[in-house]
C-alpha positions as CSV (number, residue, x, y, z in Angstrom):
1,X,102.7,-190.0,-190.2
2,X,103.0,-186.9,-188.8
3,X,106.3,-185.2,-187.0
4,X,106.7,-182.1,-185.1
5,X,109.1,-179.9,-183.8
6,X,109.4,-176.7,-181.6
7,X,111.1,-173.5,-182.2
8,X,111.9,-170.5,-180.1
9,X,112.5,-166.8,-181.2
10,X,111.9,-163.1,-179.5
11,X,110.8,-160.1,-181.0
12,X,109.7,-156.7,-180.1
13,X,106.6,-155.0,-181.7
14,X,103.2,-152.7,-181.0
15,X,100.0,-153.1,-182.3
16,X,97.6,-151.0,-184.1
17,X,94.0,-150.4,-182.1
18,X,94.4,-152.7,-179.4
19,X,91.5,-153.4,-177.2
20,X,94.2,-153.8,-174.5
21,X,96.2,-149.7,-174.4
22,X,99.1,-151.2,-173.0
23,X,99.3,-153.7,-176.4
24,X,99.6,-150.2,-178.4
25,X,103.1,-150.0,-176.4
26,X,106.1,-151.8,-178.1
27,X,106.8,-154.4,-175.8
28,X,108.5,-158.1,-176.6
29,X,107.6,-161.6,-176.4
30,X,109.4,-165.0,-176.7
31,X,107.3,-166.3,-178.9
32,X,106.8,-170.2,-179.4
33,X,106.3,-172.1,-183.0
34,X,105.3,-175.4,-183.1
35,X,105.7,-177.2,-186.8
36,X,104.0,-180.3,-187.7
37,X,104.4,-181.9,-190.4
38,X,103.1,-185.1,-192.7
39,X,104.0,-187.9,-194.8
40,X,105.2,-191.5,-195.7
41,X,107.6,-193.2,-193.3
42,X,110.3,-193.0,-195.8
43,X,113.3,-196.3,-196.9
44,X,115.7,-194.5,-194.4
45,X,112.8,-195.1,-191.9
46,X,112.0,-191.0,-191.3
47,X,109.2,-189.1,-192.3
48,X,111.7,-186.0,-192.3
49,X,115.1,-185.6,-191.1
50,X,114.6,-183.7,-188.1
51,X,117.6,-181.4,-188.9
52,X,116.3,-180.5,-192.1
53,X,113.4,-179.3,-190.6
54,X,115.5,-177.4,-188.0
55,X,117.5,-176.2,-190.3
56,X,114.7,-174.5,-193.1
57,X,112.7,-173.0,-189.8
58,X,115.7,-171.6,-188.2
59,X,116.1,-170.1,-192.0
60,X,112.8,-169.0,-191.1
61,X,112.8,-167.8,-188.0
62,X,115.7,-165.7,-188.4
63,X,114.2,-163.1,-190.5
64,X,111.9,-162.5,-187.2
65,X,114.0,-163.1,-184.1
66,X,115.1,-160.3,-182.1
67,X,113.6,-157.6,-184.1
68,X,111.2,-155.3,-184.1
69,X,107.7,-156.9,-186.1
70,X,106.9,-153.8,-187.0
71,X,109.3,-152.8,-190.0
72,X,108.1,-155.9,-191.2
73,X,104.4,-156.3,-190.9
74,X,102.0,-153.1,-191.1
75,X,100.3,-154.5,-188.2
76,X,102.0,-157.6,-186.4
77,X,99.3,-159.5,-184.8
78,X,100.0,-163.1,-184.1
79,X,97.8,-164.2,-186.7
80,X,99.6,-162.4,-189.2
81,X,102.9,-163.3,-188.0
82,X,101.6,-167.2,-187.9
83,X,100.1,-166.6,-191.3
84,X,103.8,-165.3,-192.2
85,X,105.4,-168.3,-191.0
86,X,103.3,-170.5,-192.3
87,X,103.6,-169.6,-196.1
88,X,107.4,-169.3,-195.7
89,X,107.5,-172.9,-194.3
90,X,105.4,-174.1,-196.7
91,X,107.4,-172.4,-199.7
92,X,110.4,-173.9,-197.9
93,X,109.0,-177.8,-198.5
94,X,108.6,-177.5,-201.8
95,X,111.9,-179.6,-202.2
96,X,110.7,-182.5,-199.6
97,X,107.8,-183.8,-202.4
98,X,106.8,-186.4,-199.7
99,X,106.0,-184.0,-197.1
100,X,103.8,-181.7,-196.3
101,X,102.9,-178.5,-193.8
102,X,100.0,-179.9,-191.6
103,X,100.2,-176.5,-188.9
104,X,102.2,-173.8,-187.4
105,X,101.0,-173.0,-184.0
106,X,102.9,-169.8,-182.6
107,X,102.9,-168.8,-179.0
108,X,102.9,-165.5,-178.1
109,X,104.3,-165.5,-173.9
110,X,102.6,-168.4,-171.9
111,X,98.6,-169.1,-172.6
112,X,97.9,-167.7,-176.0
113,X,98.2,-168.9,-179.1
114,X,97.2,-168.8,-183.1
115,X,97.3,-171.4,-185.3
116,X,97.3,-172.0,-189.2
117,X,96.8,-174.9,-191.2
């Protein structure tokens, strides 16, 4: 079964070559991550506790939010960033045996997003 939550974090950065000029500006986004996961209904009845998920995002999350992308990715595209999260989350699951990471979708502003999986 799969379970899902949603995540909120905002960040500054400036991109390299941008087909848009104004994208080569730093400028800052509220960006949106949406985690699913899957796996067995468990005994207790969950797939995951909801606040352990919580929890190992906002561990996550908080190497990102309100910072500046660039000092931490040579070019901080939302595919990279996604990419970024991705692997963390995944690294993070490692003690949940039962579960695993079916997507990260990230949000960058309203109307455009990546996804990995």
């Amino acid at each position: 079964m799969k379970l899902g939550r949603v995540f909120h974090f905002d960040a500054a950065h400036h991109l390299m070559d941008a087909r848009q000029k104004q994208c080569e500006e730093l400028h800052g986004h509220t960006y949106r991550v949406e985690v699913v996961v899957d796996g067995p209904v468990q005994d207790n009845g969950m797939v995951m506790d909801f606040a352990d998920l919580k929890k190992l995002a906002k561990e996550v999350l908080a190497e990102l939010d309100h910072k500046d992308l660039n000092k931490k990715f040579d070019n901080p595209t939302a595919e990279h960033i996604c990419r970024w999260i991705y692997n963390q989350l995944q690294s993070g699951l490692e003690p949940f045996d039962t579960v695993s990471l079916v997507s990260v979708r990230l949000w960058e502003g309203e109307g455009k997003w990546v996804e990995a999986a």
